[in-house]
N, C-alpha and C positions, 0 to 999 in steps of 0.2 A: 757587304762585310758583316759577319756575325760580331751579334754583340753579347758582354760583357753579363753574365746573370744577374741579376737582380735579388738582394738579398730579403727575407719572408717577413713577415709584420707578426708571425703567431710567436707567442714567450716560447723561448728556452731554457730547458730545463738544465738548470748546473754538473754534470756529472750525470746526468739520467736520475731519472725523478729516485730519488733514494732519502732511504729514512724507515724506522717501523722495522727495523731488522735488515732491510733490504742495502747494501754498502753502495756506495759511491762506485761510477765506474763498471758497475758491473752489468750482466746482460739482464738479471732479473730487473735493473735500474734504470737502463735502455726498454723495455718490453716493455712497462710501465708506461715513460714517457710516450710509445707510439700510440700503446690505448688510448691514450689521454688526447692524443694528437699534439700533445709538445715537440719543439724541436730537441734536438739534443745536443749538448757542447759538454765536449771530452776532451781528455788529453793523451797524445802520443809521442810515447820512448821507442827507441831502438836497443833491443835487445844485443847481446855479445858475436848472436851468433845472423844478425840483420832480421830479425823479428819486429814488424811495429807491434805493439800493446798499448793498450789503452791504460794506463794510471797516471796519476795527477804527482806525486811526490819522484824526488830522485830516489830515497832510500825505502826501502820495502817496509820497516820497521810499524809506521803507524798502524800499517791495514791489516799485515799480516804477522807483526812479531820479528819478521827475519831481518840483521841488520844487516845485511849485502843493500848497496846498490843496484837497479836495472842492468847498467851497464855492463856489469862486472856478472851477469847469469846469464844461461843461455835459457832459451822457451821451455825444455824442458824445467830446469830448474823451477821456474815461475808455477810451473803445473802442478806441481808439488804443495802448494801452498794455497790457503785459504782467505777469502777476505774475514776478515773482522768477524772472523769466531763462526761463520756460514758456511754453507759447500759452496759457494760462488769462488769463481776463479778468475783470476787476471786473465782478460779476453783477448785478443787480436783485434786489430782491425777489421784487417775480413769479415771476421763473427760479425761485428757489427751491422758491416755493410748488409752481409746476407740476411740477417736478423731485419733491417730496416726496410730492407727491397724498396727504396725510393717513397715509402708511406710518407716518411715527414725528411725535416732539411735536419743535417750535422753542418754544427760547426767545429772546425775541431783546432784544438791547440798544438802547434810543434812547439813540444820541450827545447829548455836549450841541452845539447848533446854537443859538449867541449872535446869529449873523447873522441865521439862519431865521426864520419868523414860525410861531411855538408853535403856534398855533390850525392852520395849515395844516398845519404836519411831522406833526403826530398827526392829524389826521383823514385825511390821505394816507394813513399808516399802517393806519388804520382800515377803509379802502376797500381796499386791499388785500388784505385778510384777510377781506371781505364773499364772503359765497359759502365762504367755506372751509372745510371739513368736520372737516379736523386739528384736534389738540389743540397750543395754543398759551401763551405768555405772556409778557408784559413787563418789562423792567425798567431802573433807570435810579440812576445817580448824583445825578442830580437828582429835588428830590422832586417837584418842580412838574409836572414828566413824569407821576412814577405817580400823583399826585394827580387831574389831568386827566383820565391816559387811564382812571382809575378811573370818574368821571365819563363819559366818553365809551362805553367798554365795561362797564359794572358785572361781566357776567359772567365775562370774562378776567382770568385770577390777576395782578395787578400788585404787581412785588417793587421793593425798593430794594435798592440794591448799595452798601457799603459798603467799608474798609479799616481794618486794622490801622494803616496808617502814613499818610495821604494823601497821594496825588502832585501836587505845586502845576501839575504842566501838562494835570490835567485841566480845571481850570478855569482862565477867564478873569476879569483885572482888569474892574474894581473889586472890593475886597472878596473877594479868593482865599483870606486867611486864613480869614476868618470862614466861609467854606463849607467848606471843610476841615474845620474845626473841627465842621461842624454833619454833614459826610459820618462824620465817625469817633466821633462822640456820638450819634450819631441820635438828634439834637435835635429833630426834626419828624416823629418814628414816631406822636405823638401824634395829630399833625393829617393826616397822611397815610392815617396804617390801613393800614399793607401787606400784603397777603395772604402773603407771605411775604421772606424777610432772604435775603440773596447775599452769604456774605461768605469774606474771605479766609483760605486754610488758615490758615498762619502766626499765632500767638498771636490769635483772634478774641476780638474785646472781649466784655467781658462781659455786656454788653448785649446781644449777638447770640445769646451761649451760652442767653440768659435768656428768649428771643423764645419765644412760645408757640406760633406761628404753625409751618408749614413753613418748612426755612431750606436753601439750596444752597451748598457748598462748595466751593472754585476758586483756586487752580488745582490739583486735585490731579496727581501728575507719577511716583507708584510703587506699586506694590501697599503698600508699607508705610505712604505715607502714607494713603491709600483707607483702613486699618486703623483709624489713627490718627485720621484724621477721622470714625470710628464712633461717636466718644464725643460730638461734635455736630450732626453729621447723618447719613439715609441716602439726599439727595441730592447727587451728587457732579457736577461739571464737571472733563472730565479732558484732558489731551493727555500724550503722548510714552509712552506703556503704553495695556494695550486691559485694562480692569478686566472684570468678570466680572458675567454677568446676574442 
């Protein structure tokens, strides 16, 4: 029986190594990290018209000025726009992929997408990554995501991401408390089975410290903390320092 990938020991880069003009998310941010040989960890929305893209926010506003939502554009729309005052643009997946050709490992984030239709965002996902040779893997705020794409990829490492403190605007009403509550108890490690915990520097619950599994830690931001977070993992997610191989 084939097994299960095995997740990489090199730091990952937050967003692709960015900073120095170069924006989050973008492919000049991704190139970057493969010269360097860092892994790269991204985020993916589904566009209006089933585009994945790679940005980190639901509203366009921060990066690029425009207040629409992802959701609510189609890929065109997105192409129209710049990141953060550059010619960089809202990439694809694919770009990605093709850009990285299997050099270093993605991890990559599914957004929660409340509009989307689950069964499609994730197996879009899925086909995207068909044919790929890289080493890769998922992860999600939501458990229903890594639940799924566990089910849909058995062999790809699917993590849950967790918080120390929960932000009420990663979720959507109805019921924001109660996920909250269930993001920072990892109340459904049970029934999920995650291959491995993503969680945040800053005071990690101890439930995450207790995970037997492989666990990623994020955001690290100094050599001191990289140090510091030795004592609960030695996979780190880092920006703003270039930590050491």
């Amino acid at each position: 029986m084939r097994q299960k990938k095995q997740l990489w020991s090199v730091p990952t880069a937050h967003r692709g190594l960015h900073g120095d003009g170069v924006p989050e998310n973008s492919l000049a941010a991704f190139s970057q990290a493969i010269e360097k040989g860092y892994a790269i960890e991204t985020d993916v929305h589904i566009t209006k018209d089933k585009k994945l893209v790679l940005f980190h926010d639901d509203c366009l506003f921060r990066m690029t000025g425009d207040k629409r939502k992802i959701c609510d554009c189609g890929f065109c729309d997105l192409q129209a726009l710049r990141l953060s005052g550059t010619e960089e643009r809202i990439p694809l997946l694919s770009q990605l992929l093709e850009l990285c050709g299997g050099r270093v490992p993605v991890l990559l984030e599914i957004k929660n997408e409340p509009e989307a239709d689950t069964k499609v965002f994730l197996e879009e996902i899925s086909a995207a990554f068909s044919g790929y040779s890289g080493e890769y893997a998922v992860q999600s705020f939501q458990p229903m995501y890594v639940k799924r794409y566990k089910k849909l990829c058995p062999l790809v490492p699917c993590g849950l991401l967790t918080l120390s403190d929960p932000n009420p605007k990663i979720f959507f009403p109805p019921f924001a408390h109660l996920k909250r509550h269930i993001v920072a108890n990892m109340s459904l490690n049970f029934w999920v089975k995650p291959d491995f915990l993503s969680f945040e520097f800053h005071s990690p619950a101890k439930k995450a410290q207790k995970f037997k599994g492989a666990k990623f830690c994020w955001t690290i931001r100094s050599e001191a903390d990289e140090e510091r977070a030795k004592k609960w993992t030695d996979r780190i997610i880092f920006e703003n320092f270039l930590p050491g191989m």
